[in-house]
N, C-alpha and C positions, 0 to 999 in steps of 0.2 A: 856255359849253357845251363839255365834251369830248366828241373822237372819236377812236375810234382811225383810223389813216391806213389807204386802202386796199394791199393788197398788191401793192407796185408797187416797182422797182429801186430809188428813192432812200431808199423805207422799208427795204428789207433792209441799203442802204450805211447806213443810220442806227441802224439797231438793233445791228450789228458795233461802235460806241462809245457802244450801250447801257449796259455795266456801269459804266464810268466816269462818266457821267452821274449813273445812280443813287447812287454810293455818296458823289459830291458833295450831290445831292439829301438825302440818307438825313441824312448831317451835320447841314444845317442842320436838316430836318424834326423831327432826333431832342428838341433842343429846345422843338417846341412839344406834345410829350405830355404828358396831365395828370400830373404828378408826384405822389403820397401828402402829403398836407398836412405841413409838418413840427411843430416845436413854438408857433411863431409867437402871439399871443393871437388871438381868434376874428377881430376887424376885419381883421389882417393877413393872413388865413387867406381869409375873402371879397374882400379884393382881387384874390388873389395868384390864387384861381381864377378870378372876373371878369375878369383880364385872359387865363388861358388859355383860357377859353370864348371871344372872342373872336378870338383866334385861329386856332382850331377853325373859328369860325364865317366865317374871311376863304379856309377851304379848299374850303365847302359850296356854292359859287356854283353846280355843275355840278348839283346833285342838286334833287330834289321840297324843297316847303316845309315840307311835315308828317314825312317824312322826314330832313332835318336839322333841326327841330323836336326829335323823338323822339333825334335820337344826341345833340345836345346836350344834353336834358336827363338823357339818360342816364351824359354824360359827369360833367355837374354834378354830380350825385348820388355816381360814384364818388369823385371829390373830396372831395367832403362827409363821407363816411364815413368817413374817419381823425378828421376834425376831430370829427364825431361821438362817433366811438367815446373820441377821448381825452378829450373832455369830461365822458363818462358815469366815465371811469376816474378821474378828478379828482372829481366830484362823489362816487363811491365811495369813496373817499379819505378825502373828509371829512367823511362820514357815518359811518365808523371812528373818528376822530379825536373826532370830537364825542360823541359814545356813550361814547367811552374817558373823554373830561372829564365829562362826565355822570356816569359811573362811580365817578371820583374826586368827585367834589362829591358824590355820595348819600351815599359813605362816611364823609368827612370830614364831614359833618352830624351822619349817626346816632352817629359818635363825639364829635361835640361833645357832640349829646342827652343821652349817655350821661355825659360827662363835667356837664350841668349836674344831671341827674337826682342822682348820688354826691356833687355838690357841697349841691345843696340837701337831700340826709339828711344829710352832715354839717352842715352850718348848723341844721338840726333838735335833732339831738344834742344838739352843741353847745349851744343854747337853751335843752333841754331842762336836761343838764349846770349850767346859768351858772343856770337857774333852782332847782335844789338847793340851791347852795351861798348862793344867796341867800338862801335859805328858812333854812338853818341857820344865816348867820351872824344872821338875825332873830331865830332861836329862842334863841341863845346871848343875844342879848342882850338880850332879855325876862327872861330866865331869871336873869341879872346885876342884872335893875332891881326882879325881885320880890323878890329875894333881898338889897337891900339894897346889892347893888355886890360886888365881887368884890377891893374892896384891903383891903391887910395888915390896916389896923384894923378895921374891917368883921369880920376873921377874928378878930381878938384878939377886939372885942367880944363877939361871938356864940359865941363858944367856950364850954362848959360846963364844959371838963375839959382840962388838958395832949393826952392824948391826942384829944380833941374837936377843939383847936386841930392837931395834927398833921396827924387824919384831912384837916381842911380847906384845910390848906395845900399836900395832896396834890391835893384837889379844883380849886380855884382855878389851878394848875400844871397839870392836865390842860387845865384850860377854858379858857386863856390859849393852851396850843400848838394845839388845836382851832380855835379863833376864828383865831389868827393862820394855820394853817395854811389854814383856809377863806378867809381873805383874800387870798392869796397867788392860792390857787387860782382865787377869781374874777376875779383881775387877770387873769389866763393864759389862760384860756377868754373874757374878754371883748373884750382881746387875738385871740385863734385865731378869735373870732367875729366879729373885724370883717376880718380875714384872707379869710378862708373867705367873709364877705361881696365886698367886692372881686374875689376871684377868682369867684364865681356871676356879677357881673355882667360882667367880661369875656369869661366863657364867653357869656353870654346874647348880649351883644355879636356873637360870635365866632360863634354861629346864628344872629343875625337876617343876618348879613354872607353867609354860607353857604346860607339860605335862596332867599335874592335871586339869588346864582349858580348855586344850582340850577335855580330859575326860567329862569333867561336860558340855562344849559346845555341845560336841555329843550326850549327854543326854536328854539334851535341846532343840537340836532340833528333836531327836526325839521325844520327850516329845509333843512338838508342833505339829510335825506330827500326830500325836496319839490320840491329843484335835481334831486336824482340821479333821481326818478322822470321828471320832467320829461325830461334828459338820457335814460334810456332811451326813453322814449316818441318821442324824435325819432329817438334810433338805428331805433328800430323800424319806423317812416315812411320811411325813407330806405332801408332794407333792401325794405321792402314796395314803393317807388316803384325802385328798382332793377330788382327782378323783372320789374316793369310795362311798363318802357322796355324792359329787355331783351329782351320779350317782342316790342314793338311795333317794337322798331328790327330785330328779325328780319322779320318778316314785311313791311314795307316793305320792308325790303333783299331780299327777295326778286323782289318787285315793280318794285325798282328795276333791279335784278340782269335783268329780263324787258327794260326799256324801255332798258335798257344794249342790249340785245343788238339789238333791233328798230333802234335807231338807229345800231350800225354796221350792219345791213343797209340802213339808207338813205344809209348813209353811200358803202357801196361801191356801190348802185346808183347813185347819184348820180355816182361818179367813171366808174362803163362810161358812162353813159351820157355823160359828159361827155368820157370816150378817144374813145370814138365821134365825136362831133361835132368836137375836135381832128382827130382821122385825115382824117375827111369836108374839113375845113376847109382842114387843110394841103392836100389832094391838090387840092382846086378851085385854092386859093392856086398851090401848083407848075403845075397847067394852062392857068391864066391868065398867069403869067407866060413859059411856053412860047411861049404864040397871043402872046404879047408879042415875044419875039423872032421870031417869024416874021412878025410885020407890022413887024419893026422898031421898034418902040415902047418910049421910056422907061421904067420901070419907077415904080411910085408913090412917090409920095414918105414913104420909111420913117418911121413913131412914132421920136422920141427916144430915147435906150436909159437916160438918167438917169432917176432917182426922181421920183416926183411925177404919171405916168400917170392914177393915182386921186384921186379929193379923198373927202374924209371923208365917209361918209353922215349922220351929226350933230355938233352940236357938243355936246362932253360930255368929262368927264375919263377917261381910260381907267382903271377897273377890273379889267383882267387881259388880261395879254399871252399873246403864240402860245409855246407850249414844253410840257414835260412839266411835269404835276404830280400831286401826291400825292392820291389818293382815299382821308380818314379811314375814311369808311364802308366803302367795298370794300377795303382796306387793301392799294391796290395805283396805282403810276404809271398816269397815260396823257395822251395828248398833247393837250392842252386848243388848238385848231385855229384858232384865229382870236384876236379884238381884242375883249375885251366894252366897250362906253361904257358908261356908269353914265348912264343919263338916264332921268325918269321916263316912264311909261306916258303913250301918246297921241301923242310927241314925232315928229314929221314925221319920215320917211327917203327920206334921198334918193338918186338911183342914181347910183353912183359916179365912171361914166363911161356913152358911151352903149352903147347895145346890145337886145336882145332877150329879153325874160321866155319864157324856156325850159319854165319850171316855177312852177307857184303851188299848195305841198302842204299843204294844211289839217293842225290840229293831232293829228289823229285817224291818220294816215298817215305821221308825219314821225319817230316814234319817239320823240326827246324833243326836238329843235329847237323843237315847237310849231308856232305858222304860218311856214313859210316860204317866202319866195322866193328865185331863182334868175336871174340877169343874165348871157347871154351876149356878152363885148365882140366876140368873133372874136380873128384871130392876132393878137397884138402881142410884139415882140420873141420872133419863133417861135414862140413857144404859146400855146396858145388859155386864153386869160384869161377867169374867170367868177369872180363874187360873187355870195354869199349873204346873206341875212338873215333873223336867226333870231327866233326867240319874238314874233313881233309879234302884236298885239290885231287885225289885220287888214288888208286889201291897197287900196290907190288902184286899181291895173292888177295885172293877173294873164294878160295876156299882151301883145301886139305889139312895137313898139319905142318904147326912151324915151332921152329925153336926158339931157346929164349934169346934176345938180343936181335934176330933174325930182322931183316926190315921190312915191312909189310905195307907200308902207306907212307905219304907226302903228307904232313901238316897245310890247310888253308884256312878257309876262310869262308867258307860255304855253309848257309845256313841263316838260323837267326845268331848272325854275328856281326861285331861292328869292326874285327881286325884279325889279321891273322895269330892263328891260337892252336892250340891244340887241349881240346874237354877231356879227358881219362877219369871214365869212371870205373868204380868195382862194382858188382853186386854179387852177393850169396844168395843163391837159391830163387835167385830175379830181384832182390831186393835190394836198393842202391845203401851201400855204405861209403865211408870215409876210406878212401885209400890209402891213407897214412896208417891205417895198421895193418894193412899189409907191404906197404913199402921199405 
């Protein structure tokens, strides 16, 4: 749990090497900001924000649960949206891409089409053509077998008259270059028709090949279609859940922003009241020591001035040390006051040293501590030594005096807390220090 310190001399010597602090602080912090996804493939891309959200979330100790809830998944989200968005730009991509080959493969068909349609009129033709000439050279040569045959003697015989034989020898010479030239010709078209065959059926070939990748082009891009709808639909969720968080992480931060403020005012009542009881303490302290030397009397025998005064109030691994730190949400430093242990809910707490329950402030009262209690040791090494204990699920004693180890409270979760914990702070004379020199 942070608080800010009350306004007391060792806070204003402390704030005079404020800037330096921070601009150390600021360094390292600048680091864990969600960074814009870069080009990374999508698995690398959820890692790479799964480890920043955790990060994020090792700075939300101080705040409500539904509250760092809301900023993390709001942070998530920003993250997400580069990744999103380039996804969708990649799926648009090749939903271009694929439309363009689609494009080409419609064309390249209909001109194969086109090319088998011309091939199979000429093959017709052709057919047609190769079927004349066969017709004629049949006709020549009927015409040859009724007529007796068409050589020399043939013509001699049948001759009536010199010029009879001429006429005929003219006849037979035409029907010879006829015939031979009809021969020739159906060699040539039968020939061009087995051509023009072979070339219809590589065309044919050449559509059914073209067919198939039309097919699988159209699939493709709808395929693509299908990725890239997809890819917007989630841009679009992520934009919509953006607004959402943004919405929710304001008005919790408002709220938070309330219990921030009520808890440094328990913060500094807690410290007058606790100047008080130091002033009160020292002064009997000096009066008795006075009536001491006036009766001549020893003086008590002083607490040691080395470390170790305190003993732990549980056993647990500490979770967060006394010093300044970064508020993601409030996007501002403040002094985080105490030692959180990391132990679950229920966990026995015990009182540090011994002393007197000062104060036992329900969670309703305490700002964001939660349930707290309040240990006053008396002087030790000059100032009046008190611990706190924060967020607990509930109190043993909530007043008299208790010994050291004694258990006095339950460890929870109550408060501005996001898990169960236990805050122990020290202060002298109201003033929060580091518990570690007196631990």
């Amino acid at each position: 749990m942070s608080a800010l310190p009350p306004e007391t001399t060792p806070t204003r010597r402390f704030r005079r090497g404020r800037w330096v602090v921070l601009l150390t602080v600021l360094a390292v912090g600048a680091g864990l900001a969600l960074a814009p996804a870069g080009n990374a493939d999508t698995r690398g891309d959820k890692a790479r924000i799964d480890k920043q959200i955790a990060a994020l979330r090792s700075q939300l100790d101080d705040t409500t649960k539904d509250l760092a809830d809301a900023f993390l998944a709001l942070k998530r989200t920003q993250a997400e949206l580069p990744v999103a968005q380039r996804e969708l730009t990649a799926a648009q991509a090749k939903v271009v891409a694929a439309e363009k080959h689609n494009q080409q493969v419609a064309e390249q068909l209909a001109i194969a089409k086109a090319n088998e349609a011309k091939a199979a009129d000429v093959l017709a033709t052709n057919a047609k053509d190769t079927q004349q000439t066969s017709d004629l050279i049949g006709d020549l040569a009927r015409r040859s077998y009724q007529q007796g045959g068409m050589g020399e003697l043939a013509v001699a015989l049948n001759a009536t008259s010199p010029d009879d034989f001429a006429t005929r020898v003219v006849l037979v010479d035409t029907v010879m270059r006829l015939q031979n030239g009809a021969l020739r010709r159906l060699s040539t078209q039968e020939a061009e028709g087995k051509a023009v065959q072979s070339h219809l059926s590589a065309v044919r070939r050449q559509v059914a090949i073209l067919k198939i990748q039309a097919e699988n082009a159209v699939a493709a891009a709808q395929s693509a279609r299908d990725v890239a709808a997809k890819a917007k639909q989630r841009l679009d969720l992520l934009q919509a859940a953006q607004k959402k968080y943004a919405a929710a992480v304001a008005v919790k931060k408002a709220r938070e922003t309330e219990n921030l403020r009520k808890m440094q005012a328990q913060s500094n009542r807690l410290a007058a009241i606790l100047a008080a009881r130091a002033r009160a303490a020292k002064l009997a302290a000096a009066r008795a020591a006075a009536a001491r030397r006036r009766a001549h009397q020893a003086p008590a025998p002083s607490i040691p001035s080395s470390g170790g005064f305190l003993s732990y109030p549980v056993i647990g691994p500490t979770s967060s040390e006394f010093g300044m730190r970064f508020d993601p949400v409030a996007q501002r430093y403040q002094l985080h006051a105490g030692l959180d242990f990391a132990v679950n809910c229920g966990t026995p707490v015990h009182a540090a040293a011994s002393g007197d329950v000062i104060m036992a402030v329900p969670e309703s009262a305490s700002g964001g501590y939660g349930n707290q209690l309040v240990v006053d040791h008396g002087i030790v090494r000059g100032v009046d030594l008190t611990t706190t204990y924060n967020h607990l699920s509930s109190w043993v004693v909530t007043g008299g005096h208790v010994s050291r180890g004694q258990v006095i409270a339950y460890s929870g979760t109550t408060g501005m807390s996001t898990g169960c914990h236990l805050h122990f702070e020290t202060r002298q004379d109201g003033t929060p220090v580091n518990p570690r020199i007196w631990l």
